[in-house]
C-alpha positions as CSV (number, residue, x, y, z in Angstrom):
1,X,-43.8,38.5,44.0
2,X,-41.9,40.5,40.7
3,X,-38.3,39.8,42.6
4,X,-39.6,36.3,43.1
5,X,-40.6,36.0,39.3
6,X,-37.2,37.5,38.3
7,X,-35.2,34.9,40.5
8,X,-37.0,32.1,39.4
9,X,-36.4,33.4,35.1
10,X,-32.8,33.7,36.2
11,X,-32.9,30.3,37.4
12,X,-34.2,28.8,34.7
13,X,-31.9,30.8,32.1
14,X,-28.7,29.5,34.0
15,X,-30.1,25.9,34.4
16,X,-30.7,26.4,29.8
17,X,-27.5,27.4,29.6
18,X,-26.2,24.3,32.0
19,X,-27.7,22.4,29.9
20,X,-27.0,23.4,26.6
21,X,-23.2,23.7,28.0
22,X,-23.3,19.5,28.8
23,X,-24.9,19.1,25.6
24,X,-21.9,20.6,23.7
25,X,-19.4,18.8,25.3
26,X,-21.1,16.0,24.9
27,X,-21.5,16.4,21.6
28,X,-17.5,17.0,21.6
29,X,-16.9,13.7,23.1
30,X,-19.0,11.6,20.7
31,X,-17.2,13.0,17.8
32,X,-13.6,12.7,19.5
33,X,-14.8,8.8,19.8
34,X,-15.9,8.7,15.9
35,X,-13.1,10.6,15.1
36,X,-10.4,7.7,17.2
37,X,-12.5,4.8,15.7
38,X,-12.5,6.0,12.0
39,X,-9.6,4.4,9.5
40,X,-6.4,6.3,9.4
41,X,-3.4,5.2,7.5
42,X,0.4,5.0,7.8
43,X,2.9,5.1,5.1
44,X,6.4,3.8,5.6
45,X,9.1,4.2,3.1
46,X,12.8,3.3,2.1
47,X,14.1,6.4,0.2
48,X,17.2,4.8,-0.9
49,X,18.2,2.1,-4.0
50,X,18.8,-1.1,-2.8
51,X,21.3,-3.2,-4.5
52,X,19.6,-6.6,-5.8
53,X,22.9,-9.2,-5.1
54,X,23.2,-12.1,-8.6
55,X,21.9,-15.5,-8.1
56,X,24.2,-18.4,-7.2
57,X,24.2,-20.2,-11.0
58,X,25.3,-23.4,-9.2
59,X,22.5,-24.4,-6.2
60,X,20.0,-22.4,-8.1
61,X,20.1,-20.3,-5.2
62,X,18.3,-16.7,-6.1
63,X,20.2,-13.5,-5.1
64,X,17.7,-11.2,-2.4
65,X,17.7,-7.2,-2.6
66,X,15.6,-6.1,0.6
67,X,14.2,-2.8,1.8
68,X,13.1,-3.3,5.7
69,X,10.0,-1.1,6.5
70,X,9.4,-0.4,10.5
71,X,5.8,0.2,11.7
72,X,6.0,2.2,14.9
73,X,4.3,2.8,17.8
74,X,1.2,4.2,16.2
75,X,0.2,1.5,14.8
76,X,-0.2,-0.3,18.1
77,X,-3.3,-1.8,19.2
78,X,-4.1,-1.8,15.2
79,X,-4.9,-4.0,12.4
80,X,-4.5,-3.8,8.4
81,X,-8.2,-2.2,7.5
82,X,-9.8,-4.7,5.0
83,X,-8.9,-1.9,2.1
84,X,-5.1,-3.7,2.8
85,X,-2.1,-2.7,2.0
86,X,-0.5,-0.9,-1.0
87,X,2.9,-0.9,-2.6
88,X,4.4,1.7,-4.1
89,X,8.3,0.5,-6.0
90,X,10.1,0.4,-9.1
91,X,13.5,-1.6,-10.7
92,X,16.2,-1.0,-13.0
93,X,18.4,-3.7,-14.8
94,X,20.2,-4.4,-18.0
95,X,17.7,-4.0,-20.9
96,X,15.1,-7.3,-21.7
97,X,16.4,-8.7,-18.5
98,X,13.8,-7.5,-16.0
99,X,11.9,-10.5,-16.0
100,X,14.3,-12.3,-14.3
101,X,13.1,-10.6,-10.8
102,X,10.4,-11.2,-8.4
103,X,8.7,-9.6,-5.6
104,X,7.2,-10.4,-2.7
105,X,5.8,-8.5,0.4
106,X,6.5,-10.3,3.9
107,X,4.5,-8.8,6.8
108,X,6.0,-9.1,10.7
109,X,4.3,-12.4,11.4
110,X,5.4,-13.7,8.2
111,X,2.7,-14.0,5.8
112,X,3.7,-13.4,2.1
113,X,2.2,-12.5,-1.0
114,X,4.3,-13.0,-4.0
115,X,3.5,-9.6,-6.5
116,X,3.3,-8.8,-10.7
117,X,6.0,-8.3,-12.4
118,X,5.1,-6.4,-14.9
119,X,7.9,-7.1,-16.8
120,X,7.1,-10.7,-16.9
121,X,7.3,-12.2,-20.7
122,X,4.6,-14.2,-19.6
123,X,2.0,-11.0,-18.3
124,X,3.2,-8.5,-21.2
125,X,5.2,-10.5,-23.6
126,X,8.9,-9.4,-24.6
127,X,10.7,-5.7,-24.5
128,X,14.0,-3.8,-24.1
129,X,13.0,-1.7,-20.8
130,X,16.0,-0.9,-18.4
131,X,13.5,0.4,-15.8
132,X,10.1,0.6,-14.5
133,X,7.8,2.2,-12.3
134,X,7.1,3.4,-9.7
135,X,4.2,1.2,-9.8
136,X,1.7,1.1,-7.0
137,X,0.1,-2.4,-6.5
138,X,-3.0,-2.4,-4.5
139,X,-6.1,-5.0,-4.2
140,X,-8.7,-2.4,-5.2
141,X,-8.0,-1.8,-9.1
142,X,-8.9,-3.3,-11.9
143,X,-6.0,-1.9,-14.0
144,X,-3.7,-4.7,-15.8
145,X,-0.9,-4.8,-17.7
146,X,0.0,-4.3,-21.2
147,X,2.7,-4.1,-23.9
148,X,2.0,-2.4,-26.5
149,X,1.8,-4.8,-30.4
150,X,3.9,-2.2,-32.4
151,X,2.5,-3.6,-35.5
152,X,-1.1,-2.6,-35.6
153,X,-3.7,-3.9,-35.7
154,X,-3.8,-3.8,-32.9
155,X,-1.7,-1.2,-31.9
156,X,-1.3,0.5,-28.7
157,X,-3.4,-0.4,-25.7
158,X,-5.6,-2.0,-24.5
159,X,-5.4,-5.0,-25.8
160,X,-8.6,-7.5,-25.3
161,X,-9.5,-6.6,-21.6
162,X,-10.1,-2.7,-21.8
163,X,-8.9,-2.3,-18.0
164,X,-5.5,-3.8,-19.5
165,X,-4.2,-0.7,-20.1
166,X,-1.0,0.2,-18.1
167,X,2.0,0.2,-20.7
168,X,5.4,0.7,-20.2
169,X,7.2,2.1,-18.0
170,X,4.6,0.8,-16.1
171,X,4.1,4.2,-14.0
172,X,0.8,4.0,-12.2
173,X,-1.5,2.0,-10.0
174,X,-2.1,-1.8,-10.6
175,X,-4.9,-4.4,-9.1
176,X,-3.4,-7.3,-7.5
177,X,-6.0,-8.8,-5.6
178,X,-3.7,-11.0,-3.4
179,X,-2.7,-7.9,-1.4
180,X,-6.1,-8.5,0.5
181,X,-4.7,-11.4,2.1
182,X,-3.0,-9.6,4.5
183,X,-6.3,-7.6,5.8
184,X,-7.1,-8.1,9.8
185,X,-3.3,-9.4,11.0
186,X,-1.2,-7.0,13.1
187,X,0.4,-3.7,11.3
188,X,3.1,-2.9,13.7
189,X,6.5,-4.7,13.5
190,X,8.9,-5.2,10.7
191,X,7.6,-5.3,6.9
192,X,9.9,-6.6,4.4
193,X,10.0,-6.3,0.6
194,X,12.0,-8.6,-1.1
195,X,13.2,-8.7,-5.1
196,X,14.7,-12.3,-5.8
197,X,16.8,-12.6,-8.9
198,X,16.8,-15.7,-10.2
199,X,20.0,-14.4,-12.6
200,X,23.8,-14.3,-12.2
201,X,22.9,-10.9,-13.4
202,X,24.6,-8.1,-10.5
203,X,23.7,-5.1,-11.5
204,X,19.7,-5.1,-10.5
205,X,18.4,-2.2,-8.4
206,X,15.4,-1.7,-6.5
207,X,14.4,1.7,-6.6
208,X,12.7,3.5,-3.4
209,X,10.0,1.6,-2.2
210,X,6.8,2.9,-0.3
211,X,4.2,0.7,1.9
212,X,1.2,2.3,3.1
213,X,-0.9,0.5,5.6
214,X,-4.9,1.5,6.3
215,X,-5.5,1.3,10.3
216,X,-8.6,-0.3,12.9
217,X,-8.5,-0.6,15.8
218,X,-8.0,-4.4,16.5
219,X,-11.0,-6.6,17.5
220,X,-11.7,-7.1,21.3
């Protein structure tokens, strides 16, 4: 009866440990799966200037300067989280002439968002910058622009809006809520971003320029 007892606590010892042994791996498996279903990102980038060619003064034609961003493999199977996109780039041009330039962001399957300049007369108002940035646009900021009045009052910034407080060189992060347009369309393929100079101006540069891409799985 005793070496009976003995078997049967082995028994049950081995079968606990069985047990807790499939509950582990389990346990494993479940996070793996949170783990492959939770949001990664990818960030592409285009180290070098790109030249920005002059505008054709006589169609009105705008001159292009484009860096070409390539989404891989890993991003296949995957969408553009609803967080979107964000933009990371900077120019450089003859002094009170940056305004002349605009930007857009054109995803593989061809939707476009046109971006701030923040050297726009219109957004901060006239100024002598050769250069700017890098600037990181993103949909989930409120941070604006803003020149700073160098005759007080007012003086400095912000001015009006208190979130309009990102001065020259214009070095930071930026809202633009229009990047959320391209949430939920394909991430892998070709990105392009593009600065059109509406100028005969040729001596425009777009400095590196840096997209990074939040990643889901896309819907079944």
């Amino acid at each position: 009866m005793h070496a009976g007892r003995s078997r049967l606590a082995l028994f049950g010892v081995l079968l606990l440990a069985v047990c807790l042994t499939a509950s582990l791996l389990a346990g494993s498996a479940d996070a793996k799966k949170k783990k492959k279903k939770s949001t990664r990102s990818i960030t592409v980038s285009k180290t070098a200037a790109t030249p920005i060619s002059a505008g054709d003064g006589t169609n009105e034609i705008d001159g292009v300067g484009t860096a070409t961003l390539t989404v891989g493999k890993k991003a296949k199977g995957k969408v553009v989280a609803p967080s979107s996109v964000s933009i990371t780039f900077g120019a450089s041009g003859p002094a009170g002439t940056l305004d002349n330039l605009d930007y857009k962001l054109v995803a593989p399957n061809g939707r476009t968002v046109f971006l701030d300049n923040p050297e726009d007369s219109f957004t901060t108002g006239p100024g002598n910058d050769t250069t700017f940035g890098p600037l990181t646009e993103t949909a989930n900021s409120p941070v604006f622009f803003c020149r700073p009045d160098p005759s007080p009052p007012p003086n400095g910034c912000p001015i009006g809006d208190p979130d309009n407080n990102l001065g020259p060189p214009f070095a930071g992060t930026e809202g633009d809520p229009f990047l959320g347009i391209f949430s939920g369309i394909p991430a892998k393929g070709t990105w392009q971003f593009k600065a059109l100079n509406a100028s005969v101006v040729p001596s425009y540069v777009l400095s590196p320029v840096s997209l990074t891409i939040p990643l889901v799985s896309a819907p079944k």
